[in-house]
N, C-alpha and C positions, 0 to 999 in steps of 0.2 A: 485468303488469297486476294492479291490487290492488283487489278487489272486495268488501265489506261486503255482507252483506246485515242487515237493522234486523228483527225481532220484539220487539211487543212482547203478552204474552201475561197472559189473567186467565179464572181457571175454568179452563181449555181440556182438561183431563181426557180427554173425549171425544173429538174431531177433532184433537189435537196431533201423537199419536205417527205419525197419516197423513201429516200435513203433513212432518214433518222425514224419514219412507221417502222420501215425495217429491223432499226435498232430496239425500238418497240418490243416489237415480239419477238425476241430473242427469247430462246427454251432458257439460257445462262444467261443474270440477268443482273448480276455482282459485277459492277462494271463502273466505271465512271469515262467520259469525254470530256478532252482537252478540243477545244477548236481556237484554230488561226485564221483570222481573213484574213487573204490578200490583196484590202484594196481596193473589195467589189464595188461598181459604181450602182445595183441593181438593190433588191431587197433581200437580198441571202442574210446582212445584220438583223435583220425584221427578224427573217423565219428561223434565226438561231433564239433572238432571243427569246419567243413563242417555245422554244421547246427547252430552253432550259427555265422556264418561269412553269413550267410544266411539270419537267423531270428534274427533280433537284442534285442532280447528279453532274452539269456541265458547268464547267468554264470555259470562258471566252476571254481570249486574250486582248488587250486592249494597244496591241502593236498593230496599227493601221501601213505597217510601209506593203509596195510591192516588191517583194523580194522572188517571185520564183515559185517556183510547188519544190525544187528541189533544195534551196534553203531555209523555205517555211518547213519542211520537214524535218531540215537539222536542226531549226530553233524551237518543232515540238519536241524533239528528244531529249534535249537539253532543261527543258521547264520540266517536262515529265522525270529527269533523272535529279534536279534540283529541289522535283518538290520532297515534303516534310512527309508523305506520301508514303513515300518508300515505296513504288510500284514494284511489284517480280515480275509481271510479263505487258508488253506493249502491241499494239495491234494497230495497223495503219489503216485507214477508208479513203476514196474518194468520194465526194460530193453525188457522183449521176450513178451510181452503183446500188443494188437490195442484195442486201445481204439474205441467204434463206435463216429459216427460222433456228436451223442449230449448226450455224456457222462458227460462235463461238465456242458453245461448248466442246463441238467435236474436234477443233484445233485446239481447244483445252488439254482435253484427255490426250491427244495425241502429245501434246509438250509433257503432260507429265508422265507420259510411259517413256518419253523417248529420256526426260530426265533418270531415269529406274537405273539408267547405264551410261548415261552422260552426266552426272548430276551438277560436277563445276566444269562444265564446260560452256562458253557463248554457243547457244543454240540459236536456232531461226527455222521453224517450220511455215510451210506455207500446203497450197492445196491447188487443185485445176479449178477453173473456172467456165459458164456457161454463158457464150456470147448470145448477145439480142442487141434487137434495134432501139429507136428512141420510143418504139409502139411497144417494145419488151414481146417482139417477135422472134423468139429463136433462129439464130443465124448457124450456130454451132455447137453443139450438145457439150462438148469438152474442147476448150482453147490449144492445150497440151495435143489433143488428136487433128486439130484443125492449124496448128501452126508447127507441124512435126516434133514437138518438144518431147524430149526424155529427160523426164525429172530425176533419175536414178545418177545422170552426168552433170554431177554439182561440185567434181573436184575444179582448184582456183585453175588450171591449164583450159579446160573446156569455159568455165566463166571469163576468164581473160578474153575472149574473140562472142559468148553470146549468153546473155544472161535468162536464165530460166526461170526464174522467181520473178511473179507479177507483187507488186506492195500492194494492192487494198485484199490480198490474200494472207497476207505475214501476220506469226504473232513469232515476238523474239524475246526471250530471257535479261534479265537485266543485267547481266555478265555480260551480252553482246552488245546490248546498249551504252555501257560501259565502256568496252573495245571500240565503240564506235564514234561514239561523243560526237566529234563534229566531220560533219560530209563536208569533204574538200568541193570549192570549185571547179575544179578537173575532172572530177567524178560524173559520168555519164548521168544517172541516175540516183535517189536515193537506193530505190530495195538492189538493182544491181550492186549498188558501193557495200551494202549491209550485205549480200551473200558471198560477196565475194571475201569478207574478212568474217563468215559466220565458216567457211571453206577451210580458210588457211588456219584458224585458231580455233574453231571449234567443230562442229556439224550442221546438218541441214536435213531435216525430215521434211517428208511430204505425204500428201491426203489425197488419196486418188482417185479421187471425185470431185464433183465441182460444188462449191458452198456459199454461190454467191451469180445473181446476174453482172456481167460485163455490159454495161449500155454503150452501142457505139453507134456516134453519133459523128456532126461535124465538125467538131472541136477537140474530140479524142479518139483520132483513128488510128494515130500512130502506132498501136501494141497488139492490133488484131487484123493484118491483112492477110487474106488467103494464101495459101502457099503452093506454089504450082510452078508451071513452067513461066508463063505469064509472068507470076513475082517475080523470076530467077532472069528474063528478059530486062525486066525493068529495071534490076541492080544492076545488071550488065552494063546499062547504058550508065548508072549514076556514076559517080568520082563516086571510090570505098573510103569508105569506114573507118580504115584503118587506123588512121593516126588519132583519131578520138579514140581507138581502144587503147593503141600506144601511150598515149599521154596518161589517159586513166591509169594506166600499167606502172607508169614511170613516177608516181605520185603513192601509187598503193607503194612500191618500194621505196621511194623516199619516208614516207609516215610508218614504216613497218620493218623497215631493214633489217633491224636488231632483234628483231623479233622473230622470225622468218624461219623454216627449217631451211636446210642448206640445198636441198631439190627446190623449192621455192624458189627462193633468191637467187641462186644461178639461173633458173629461168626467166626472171624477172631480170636479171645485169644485161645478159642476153638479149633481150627484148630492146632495151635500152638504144643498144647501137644496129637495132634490125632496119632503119631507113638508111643505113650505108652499104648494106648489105646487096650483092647482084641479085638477081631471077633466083639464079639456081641456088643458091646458098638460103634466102629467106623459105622457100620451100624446104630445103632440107633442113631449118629450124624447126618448121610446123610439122614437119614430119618425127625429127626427134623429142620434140615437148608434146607430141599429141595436141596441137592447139586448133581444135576443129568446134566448129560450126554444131548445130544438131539439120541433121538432114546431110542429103548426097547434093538435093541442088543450093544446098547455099556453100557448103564446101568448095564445088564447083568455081562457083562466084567468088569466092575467096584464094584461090592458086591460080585462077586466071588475072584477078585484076591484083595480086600481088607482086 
């Protein structure tokens, strides 16, 4: 079995050298790392190369642009699907993240049982995750329990409007990889662009536990806010969301048209011309494609400011 795992890393001075101990003590330990900088002005090139003069297992790519976290991810997939390698499954990290000790293996087992009855299909399993501070104080025993998520709503109608796969949790098949090649521009996200075409063309398992600390800190809060009334205030107030989902939408149909079942794609054409659409009419789209939220108060937020 030949497993990649994808870093790609900027600043990360701080929470790196934990992350890759981490990697360390991994129970599964048949692994190799691909890392990307993006750029960093700090000594995160130091503390990579310290650990692959160590672990004879990494390369470091010698592309110094700053491109983004979410194009340095389409350009680790890319080397990792190019290399001589031949990787079968891919596994994403962030930099400020510990992984627990049988984070890989147990999203191992779990791809190859979910293979037993999938076997050519682009798979992407992922898993819940245990939020902490930058002290790696417990904030949230399970993210999925703390951000209302139900990982069991992974068809593309519910990922169109909210994406439930965190990426430094994914390991993905190289059939999906494949499917995936390159993350548009338009694409919200890497791991949302990846579950959303692991949905339409293949499956998505999940591991209902957490396997990994989330460190949330100043610089990555955006995936772990509390969920409450409070949250559901606070979107109230923002401009929505919406048309970045829109656009994502209008771009998965463009790259996938032809590919597409016919429930698919009619929801996706639809979607298309949903900002010409009155009040009542865009509502009774979301109401016939099922295009909902996870939770009551973000749905809420979603028919009011629609």
């Amino acid at each position: 079995m030949k497993l990649v795992i994808l870093l790609s890393t900027y600043n990360g001075t701080l929470y790196l050298e934990d992350f890759l101990t981490s990697l360390e003590k991994q129970t599964y330990q048949n692994w190799e790392l691909i890392v990307r900088d993006d750029a960093s002005s700090d000594d995160t090139l130091v503390i990579l190369q310290k650990f692959s003069d160590k672990i004879n297992k990494v390369s470091i790519l010698k592309d110094r642009q700053n491109l983004g976290v979410k194009k340095s991810f389409s350009t680790l997939v890319n080397v990792a699907l190019q290399s001589h390698e031949q990787y079968e499954y891919i596994m994403f990290a962030d930099q400020d993240d510990i992984w627990l000790p049988d984070k890989i293996e147990k999203t191992y087992l779990k791809m190859k049982e979910f293979e037993k009855s999938y076997s050519s299909f682009p798979l992407l399993v992922h898993s819940d995750i245990r939020v902490v501070d930058k002290k790696l104080n417990v904030l949230a025993s399970s993210f999925w329990s703390y951000q209302h998520i139900d990982p069991k709503r992974d068809q593309l109608n519910y990922l169109l409007l909210h994406n439930i796969v965190t990426g430094c949790t994914v390991m993905i098949n190289r059939a999906l990889a494949e499917k995936v090649k390159t993350i548009p521009h338009e694409a919200i996200m890497h791991d949302w662009w990846m579950a959303m075409v692991a949905s339409a063309f293949g499956k998505i398992g999940y591991i209902d536990e957490p396997l990994m600390l989330y460190r949330q800190h100043g610089t990555n809060d955006t995936g772990a806010k509390n969920y409450g009334w409070g949250y559901f205030i606070k979107k109230f107030r923002e401009r929505p969301r919406l048309d970045r989902y829109l656009i994502q939408a209008e771009m998965f149909l463009s790259m996938y048209e032809d590919k597409l079942d016919d429930n698919s794609k009619g929801m996706l054409l639809v979607l298309k011309d949903f900002n010409s659409f009155s009040k009542f009419k865009k509502i009774q789209v979301i109401i016939k494609y099922k295009l909902w939220k996870n939770g009551f108060i973000r749905n809420i937020g979603l028919l009011v400011n629609t």
